[in-house]
N, CA and C of each residue as an Amber inpcrd file, in Angstrom:
protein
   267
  -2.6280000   4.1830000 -19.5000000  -1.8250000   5.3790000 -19.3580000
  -2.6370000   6.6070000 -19.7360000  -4.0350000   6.9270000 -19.5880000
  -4.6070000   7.9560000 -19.6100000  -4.8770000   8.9660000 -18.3770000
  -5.1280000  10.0770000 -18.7170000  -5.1090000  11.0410000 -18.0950000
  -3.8870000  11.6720000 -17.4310000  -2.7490000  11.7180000 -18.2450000
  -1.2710000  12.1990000 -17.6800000  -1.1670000  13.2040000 -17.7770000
  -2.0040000  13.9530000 -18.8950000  -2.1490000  15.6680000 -19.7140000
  -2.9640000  16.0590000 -18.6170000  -4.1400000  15.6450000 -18.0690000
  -4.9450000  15.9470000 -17.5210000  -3.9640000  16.3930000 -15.7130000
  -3.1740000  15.5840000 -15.4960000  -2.5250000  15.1370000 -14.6640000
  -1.8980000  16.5960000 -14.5710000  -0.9220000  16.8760000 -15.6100000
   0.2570000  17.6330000 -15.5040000  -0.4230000  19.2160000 -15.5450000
  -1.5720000  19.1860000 -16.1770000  -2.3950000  20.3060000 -16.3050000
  -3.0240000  20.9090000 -15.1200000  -3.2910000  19.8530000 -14.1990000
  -4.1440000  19.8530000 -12.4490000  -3.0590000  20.6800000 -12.2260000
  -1.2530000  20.3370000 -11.8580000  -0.4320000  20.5000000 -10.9720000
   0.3590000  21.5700000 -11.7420000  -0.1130000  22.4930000 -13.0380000
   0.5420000  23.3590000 -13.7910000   1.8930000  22.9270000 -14.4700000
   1.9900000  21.7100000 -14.9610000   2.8410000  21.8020000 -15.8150000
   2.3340000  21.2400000 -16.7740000   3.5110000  21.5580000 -17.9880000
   3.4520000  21.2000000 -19.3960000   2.9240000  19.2930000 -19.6640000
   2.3280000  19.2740000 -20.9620000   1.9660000  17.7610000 -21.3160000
   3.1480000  16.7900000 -21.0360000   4.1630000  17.3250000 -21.6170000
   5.6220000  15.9640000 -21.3470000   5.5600000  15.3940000 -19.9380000
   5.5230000  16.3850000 -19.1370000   5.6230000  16.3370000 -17.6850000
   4.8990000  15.1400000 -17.5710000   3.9300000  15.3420000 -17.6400000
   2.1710000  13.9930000 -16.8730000   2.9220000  12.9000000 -18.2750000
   3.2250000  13.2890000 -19.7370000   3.4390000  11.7720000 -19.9080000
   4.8500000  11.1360000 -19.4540000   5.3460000  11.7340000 -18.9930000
   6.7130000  10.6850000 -19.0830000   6.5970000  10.2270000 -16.9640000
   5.5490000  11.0980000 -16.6210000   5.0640000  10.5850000 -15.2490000
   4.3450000   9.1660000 -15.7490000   3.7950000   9.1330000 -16.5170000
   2.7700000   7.8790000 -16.9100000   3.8080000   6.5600000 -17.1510000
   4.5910000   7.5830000 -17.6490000   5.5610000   6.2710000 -18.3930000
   6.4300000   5.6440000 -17.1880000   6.9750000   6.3720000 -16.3140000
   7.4390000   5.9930000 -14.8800000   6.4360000   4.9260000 -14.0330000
   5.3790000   5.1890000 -14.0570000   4.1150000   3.9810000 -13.6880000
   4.0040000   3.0010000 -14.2870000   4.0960000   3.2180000 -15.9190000
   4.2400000   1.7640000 -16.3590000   5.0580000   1.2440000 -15.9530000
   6.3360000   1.6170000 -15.7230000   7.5510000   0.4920000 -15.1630000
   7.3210000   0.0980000 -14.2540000   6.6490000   0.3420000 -12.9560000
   6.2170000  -0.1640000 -11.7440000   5.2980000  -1.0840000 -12.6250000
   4.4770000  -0.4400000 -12.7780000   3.4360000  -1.6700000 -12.9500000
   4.0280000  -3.2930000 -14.1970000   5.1320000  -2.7430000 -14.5530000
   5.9630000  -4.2910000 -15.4100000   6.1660000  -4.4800000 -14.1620000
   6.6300000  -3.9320000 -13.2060000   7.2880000  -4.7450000 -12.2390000
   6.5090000  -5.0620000 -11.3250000   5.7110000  -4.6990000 -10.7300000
   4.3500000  -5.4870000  -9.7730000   3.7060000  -6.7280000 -10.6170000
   3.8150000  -6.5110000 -11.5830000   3.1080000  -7.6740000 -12.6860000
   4.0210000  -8.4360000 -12.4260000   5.4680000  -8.3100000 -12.6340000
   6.1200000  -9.8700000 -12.6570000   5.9410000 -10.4550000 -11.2870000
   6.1000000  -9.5810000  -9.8530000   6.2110000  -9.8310000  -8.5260000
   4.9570000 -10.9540000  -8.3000000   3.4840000 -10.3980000  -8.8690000
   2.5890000 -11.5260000  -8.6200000   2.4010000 -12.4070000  -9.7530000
   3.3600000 -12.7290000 -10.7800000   3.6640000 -14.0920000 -11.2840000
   3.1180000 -14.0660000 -13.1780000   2.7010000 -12.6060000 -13.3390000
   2.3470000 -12.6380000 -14.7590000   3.4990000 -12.8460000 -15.6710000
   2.6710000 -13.5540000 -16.3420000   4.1390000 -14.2620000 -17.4010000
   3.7010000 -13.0900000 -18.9090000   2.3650000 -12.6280000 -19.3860000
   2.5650000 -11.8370000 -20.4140000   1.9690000 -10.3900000 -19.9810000
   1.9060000  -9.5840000 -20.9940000   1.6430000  -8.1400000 -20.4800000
   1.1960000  -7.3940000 -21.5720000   0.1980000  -6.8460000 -22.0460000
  -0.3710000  -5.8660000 -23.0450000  -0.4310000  -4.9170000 -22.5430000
   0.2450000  -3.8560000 -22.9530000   0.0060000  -2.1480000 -23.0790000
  -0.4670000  -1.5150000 -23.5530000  -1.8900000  -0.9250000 -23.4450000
  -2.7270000   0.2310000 -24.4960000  -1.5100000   1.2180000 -24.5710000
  -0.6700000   1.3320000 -25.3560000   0.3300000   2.8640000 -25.1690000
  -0.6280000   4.3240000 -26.2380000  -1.1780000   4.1220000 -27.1980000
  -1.7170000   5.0160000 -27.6400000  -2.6120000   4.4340000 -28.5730000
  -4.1040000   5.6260000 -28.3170000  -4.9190000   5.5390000 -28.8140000
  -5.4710000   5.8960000 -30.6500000  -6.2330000   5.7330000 -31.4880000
  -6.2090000   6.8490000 -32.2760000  -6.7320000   8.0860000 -32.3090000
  -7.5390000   8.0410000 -31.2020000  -7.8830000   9.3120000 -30.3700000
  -6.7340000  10.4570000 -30.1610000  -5.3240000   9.9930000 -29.9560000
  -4.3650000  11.0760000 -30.1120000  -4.1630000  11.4060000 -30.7150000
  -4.0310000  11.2100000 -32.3480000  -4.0220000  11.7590000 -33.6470000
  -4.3600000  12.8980000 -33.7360000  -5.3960000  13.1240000 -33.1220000
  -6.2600000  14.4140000 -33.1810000  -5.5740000  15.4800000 -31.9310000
  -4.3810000  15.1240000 -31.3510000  -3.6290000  15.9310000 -30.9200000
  -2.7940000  17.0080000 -31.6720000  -2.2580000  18.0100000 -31.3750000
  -1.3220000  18.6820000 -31.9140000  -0.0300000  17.8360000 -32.3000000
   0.3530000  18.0390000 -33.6100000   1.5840000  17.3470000 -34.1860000
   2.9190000  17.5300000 -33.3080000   2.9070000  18.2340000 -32.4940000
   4.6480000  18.2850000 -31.3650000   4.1830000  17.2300000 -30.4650000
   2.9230000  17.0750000 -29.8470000   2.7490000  16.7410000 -28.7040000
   2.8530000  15.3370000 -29.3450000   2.0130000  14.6510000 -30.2970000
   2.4390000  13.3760000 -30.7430000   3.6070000  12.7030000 -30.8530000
   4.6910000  14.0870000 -31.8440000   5.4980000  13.3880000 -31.8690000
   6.4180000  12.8970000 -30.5140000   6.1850000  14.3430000 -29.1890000
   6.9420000  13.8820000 -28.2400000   6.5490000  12.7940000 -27.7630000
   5.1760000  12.0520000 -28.0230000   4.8740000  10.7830000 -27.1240000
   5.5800000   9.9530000 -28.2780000   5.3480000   9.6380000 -29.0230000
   6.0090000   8.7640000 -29.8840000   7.7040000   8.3680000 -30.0710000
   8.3250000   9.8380000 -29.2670000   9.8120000  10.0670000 -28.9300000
   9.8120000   9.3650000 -27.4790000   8.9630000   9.3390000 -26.7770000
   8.5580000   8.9260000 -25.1290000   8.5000000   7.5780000 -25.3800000
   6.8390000   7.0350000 -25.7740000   6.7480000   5.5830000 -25.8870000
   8.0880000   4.3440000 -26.7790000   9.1480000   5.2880000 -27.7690000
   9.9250000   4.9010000 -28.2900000  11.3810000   4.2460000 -27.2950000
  11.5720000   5.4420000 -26.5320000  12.4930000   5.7600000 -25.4880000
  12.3250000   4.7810000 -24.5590000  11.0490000   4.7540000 -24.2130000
  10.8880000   3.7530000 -22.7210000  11.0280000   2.3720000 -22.9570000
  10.3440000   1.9810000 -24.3100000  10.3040000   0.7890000 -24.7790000
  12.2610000   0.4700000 -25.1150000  12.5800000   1.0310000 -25.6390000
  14.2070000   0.7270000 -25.7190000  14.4860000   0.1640000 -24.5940000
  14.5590000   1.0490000 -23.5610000  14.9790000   1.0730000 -22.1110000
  14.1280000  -0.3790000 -21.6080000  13.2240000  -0.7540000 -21.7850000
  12.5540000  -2.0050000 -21.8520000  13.2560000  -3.3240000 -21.9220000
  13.5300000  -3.0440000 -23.1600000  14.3240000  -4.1440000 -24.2150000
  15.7380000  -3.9220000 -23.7390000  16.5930000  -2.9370000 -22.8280000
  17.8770000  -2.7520000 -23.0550000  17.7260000  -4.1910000 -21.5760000
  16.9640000  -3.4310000 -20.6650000  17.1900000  -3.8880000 -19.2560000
  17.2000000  -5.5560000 -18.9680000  18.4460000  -6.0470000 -18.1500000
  18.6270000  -7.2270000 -17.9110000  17.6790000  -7.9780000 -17.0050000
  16.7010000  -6.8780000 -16.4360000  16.0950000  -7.4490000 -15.5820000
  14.8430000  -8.0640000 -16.4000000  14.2880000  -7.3870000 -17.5340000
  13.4090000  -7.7100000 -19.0670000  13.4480000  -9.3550000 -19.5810000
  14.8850000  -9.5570000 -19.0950000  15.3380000 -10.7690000 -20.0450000
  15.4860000 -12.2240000 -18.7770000  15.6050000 -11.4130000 -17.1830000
  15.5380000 -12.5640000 -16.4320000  14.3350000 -12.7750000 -16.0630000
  13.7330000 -11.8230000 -15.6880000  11.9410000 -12.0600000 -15.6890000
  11.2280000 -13.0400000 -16.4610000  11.5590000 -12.9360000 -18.0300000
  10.9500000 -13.9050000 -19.3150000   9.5820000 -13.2840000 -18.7630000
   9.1350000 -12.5030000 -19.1090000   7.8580000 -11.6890000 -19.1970000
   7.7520000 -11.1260000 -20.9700000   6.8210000 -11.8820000 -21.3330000
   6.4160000 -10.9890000 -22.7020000   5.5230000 -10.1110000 -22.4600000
   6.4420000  -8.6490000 -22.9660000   5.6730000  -7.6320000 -22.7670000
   4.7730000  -6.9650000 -24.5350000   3.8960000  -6.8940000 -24.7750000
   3.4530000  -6.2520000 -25.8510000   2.7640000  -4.6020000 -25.8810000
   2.6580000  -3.7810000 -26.9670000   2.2450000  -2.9340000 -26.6230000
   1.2680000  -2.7800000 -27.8800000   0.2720000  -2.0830000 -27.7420000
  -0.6200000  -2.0380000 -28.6750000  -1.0280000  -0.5210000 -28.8510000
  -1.5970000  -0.3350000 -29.4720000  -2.9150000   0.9340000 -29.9560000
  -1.9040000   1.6760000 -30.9270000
């Protein structure tokens, strides 16, 4: 999920913009992953390289990566798949 800032910055908008675009891709990509038969899944979601971001912008990813992952765990489709998903960094 890198380069979303970079992303939202090309097309003039704000950082949230490019990450919660990123975060919309990860869900495709859970879901192309299950389509060709992956049974587990690791997510780089953040680096410690972001630390060294401004304290709003962290916390909004951390409000983002929090949010999506719920929405993860809420969805029935999460639980018929049987895909273990993990996330790391």
């Amino acid at each position: 999920m890198d380069g979303n800032r970079r992303f939202a910055q090309h097309i003039g908008k704000n950082s949230y913009y490019g990450h919660r675009k990123g975060s919309d891709i990860t869900e495709k990509i859970i879901e192309w992953s299950c389509e060709i038969g992956v049974k587990e899944l690791t997510i780089y979601a953040f680096s410690t390289e972001n630390f060294n971001r401004q304290k709003h912008e962290t916390e909004k990813l951390f409000e983002l990566i929090s949010l999506k992952f719920n929405e993860i765990i809420d969805d029935e489709c999460t639980h018929e798949r049987r895909m273990k998903i993990r996330a790391i960094g």
